[in-house]
N, C-alpha and C positions, 0 to 999 in steps of 0.2 A: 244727502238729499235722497240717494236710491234709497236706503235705508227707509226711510219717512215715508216714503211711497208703498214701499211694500211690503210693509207694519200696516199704513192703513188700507190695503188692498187686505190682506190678512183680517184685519178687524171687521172691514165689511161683509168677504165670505163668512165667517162665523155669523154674522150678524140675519146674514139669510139662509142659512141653512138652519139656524137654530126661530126662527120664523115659520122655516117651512115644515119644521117639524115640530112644531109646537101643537098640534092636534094628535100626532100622535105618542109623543110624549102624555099627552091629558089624559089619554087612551089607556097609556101606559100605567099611571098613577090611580086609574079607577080599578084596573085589573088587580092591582096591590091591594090596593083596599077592601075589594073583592075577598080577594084568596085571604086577607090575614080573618078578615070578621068569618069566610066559611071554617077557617084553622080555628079560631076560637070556641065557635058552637062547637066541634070536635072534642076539643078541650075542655071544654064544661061539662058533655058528656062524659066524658072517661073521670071525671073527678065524681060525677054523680053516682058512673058505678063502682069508682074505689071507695067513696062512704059507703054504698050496699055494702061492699064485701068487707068495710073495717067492722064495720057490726055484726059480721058473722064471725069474726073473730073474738070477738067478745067475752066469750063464752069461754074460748079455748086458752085466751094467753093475756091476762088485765093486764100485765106491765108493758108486754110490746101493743096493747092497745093506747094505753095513756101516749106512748111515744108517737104512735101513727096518730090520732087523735092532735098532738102538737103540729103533725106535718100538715095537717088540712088547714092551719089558721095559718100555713106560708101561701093558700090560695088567691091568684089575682086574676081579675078576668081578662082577657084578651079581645081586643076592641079593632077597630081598623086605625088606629092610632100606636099600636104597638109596636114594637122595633122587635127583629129576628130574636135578640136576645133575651127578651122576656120571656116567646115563645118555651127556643131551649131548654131555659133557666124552668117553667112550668113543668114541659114534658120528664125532665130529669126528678123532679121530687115526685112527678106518677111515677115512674119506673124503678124509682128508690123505692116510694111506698107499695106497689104492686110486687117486689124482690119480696120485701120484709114478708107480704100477706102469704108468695106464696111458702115462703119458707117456713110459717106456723103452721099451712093447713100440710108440709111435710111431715112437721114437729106431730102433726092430730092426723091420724088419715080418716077421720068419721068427719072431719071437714073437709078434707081432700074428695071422698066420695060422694059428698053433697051435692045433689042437681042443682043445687041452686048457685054453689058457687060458680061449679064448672060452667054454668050458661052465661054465668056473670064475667069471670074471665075469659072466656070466650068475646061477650062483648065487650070487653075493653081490649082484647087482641082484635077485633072490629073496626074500633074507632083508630088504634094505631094505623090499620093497612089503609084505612080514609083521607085520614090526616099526611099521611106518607104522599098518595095519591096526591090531594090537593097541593101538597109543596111539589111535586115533581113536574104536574101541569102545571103551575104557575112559572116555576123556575125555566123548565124547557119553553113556554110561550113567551118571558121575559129576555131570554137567548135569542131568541128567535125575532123578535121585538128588534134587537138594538141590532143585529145580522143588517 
């Protein structure tokens, strides 16, 4: 019988505390959704300027272009419905494909000395330190959140 009692004293506390924090849990879940759709735009950009920069490759190396060329049709958008690991799984084939690109304009240095490119990777080193940014606010206010 104590048992029974203090199961359902147990069940009640849970019962009000997750009541009383049910706004800011709500709170909680718009921040998310926040941070993943500002991660996304991030992410859209930096694919917008690894196409720039596969096109300037072009020129310089056709068969590591056909390959990077395949890696752009593994692009998915990133939505406020995304789980972390899409993310990831996203950011890894930029950073796969932005290795490869800068490793031709090594292979060519008349691409390597390209204004155009250097400003381009540049901006996709941009959009990393953004995107970095944005997961770091979100994560530390989500910490901070359940504290």
């Amino acid at each position: 019988m104590p048992y029974i009692i203090a199961s359902g004293i147990v069940v009640l506390l849970l019962i009000v505390w997750l009541r009383s924090n049910q706004r800011r849990f709500a709170g909680m879940d718009k921040n998310i959704n926040n941070a993943m759709t500002q991660i996304g735009a991030q992410i859209a950009s930096k694919w917008d300027v690894l196409i720039f920069l596969l096109d300037t490759t072009k020129v310089h190396d056709e068969i590591e272009y056909r390959k990077l060329k395949e890696m752009i049709y593994e692009r998915r958008l990133i939505t406020k419905d995304s789980i972390p690991a899409q993310v990831i799984a996203q950011l890894n084939i930029i950073d796969d494909a932005k290795g490869r690109i800068m490793a031709v304009a090594e292979r060519h240095p008349d691409l390597k000395a390209d204004s155009t490119y250097g400003k381009s990777l540049n901006n996709l080193n941009q959009y990393e330190k953004i995107i970095l940014q944005v997961s770091l606010f979100t994560t530390t206010g989500w910490q901070n959140e359940i504290i």
